[in-house]
N, C-alpha and C positions, 0 to 999 in steps of 0.2 A: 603531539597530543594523541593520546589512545580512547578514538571515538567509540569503542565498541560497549563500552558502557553507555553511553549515552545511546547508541542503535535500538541497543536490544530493550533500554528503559523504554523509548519510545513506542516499539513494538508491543513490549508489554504492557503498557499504559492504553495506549490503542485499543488492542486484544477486552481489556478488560473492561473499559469504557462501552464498548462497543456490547459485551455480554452484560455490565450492569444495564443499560441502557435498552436493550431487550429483552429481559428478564423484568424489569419495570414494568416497560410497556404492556408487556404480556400481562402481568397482575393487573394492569389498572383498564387493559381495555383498550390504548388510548395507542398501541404502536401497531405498524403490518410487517412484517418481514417475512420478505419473499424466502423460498425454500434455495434460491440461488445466494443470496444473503450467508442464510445458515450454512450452508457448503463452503461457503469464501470462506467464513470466519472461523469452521471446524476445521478446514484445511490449514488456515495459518495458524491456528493453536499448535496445531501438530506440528508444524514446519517449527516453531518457535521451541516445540519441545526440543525436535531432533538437532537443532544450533545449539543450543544451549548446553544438550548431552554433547555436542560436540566441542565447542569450547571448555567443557569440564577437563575432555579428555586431551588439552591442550591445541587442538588442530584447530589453531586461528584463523588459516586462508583456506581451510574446508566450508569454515560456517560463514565468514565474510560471502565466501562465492554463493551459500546458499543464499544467504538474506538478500544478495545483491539480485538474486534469481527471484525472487520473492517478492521484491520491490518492482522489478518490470514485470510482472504480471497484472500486479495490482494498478500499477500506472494505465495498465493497457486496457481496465476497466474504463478510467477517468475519460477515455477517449471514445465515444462510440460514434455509427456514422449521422443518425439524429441525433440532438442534444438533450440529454435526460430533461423530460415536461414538469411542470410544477414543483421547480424545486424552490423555496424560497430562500432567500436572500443571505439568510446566516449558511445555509448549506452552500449556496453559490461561490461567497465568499471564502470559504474554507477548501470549498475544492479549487478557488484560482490561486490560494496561499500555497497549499499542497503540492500543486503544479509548479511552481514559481521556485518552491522551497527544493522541490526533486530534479529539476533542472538545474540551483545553482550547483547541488550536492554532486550529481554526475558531473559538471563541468569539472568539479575539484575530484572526483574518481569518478574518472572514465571506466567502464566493465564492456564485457562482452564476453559469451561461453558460448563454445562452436557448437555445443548441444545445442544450446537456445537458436539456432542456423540466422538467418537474416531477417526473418519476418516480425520479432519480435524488438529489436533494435530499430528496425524503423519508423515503426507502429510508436514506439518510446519518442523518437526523435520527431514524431510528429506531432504530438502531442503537446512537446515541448514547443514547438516553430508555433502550430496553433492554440494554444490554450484557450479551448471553447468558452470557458468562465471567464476570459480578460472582460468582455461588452456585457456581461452579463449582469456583475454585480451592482 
């Protein structure tokens, strides 16, 4: 079965959700988004552009390796050494799904890119052993 449509839907679903959802907030007043926020989310637009161009131009394990690079990054967000403070309860939950969801997903493809060197894999795999969200929710 050829996940890379369902990858990139998600990505793009994400992506967008994320910009309607700040874009709201902004008109109404009512959202904060940190300048680190806008960076995360500018950068994976782009990241998602340059897959996409790359899958156009047929080069499937170019843009798998990017997304897969893309994916432990963001995981490596989820993990900090205090636990992100007042998050409520729908956010909590969503980030133990997310975690739970990207652990079974690497178990079924395993990655690693010797660019990314070792710090970034284990940072991922720790994540996964701890998922700060399990006590949380």
């Amino acid at each position: 079965m050829n996940k890379i449509p369902l990858i990139l839907t998600a990505i793009a679903a994400f992506s967008i959700g994320v910009a309607v959802g700040g874009y709201a907030g902004f008109n109404k007043g009512q959202a904060v988004v940190s300048q680190n926020t806008l960076q995360h989310l500018a950068i994976g637009i782009q990241n998602n552009i340059s897959s996409l161009e790359t899958l156009h131009k047929g080069e499937t394990a170019k843009a798998i390796g990017s997304i897969e690079f893309d994916l432990d990054n963001s995981l490596i967000i989820l993990h900090p050494r205090t636990p992100y403070p007042n998050l409520n309860k729908y956010t909590e939950s969503l980030l133990f799904e997310t975690v739970e969801e990207a652990r079974a997903y690497r178990k079924d493809h395993p990655w690693t890119m010797k660019q990314q060197g070792q710090m970034v894999p284990k940072m991922v795999a720790a994540l996964f052993k701890d998922n700060p969200y399990r006590n949380r929710r």
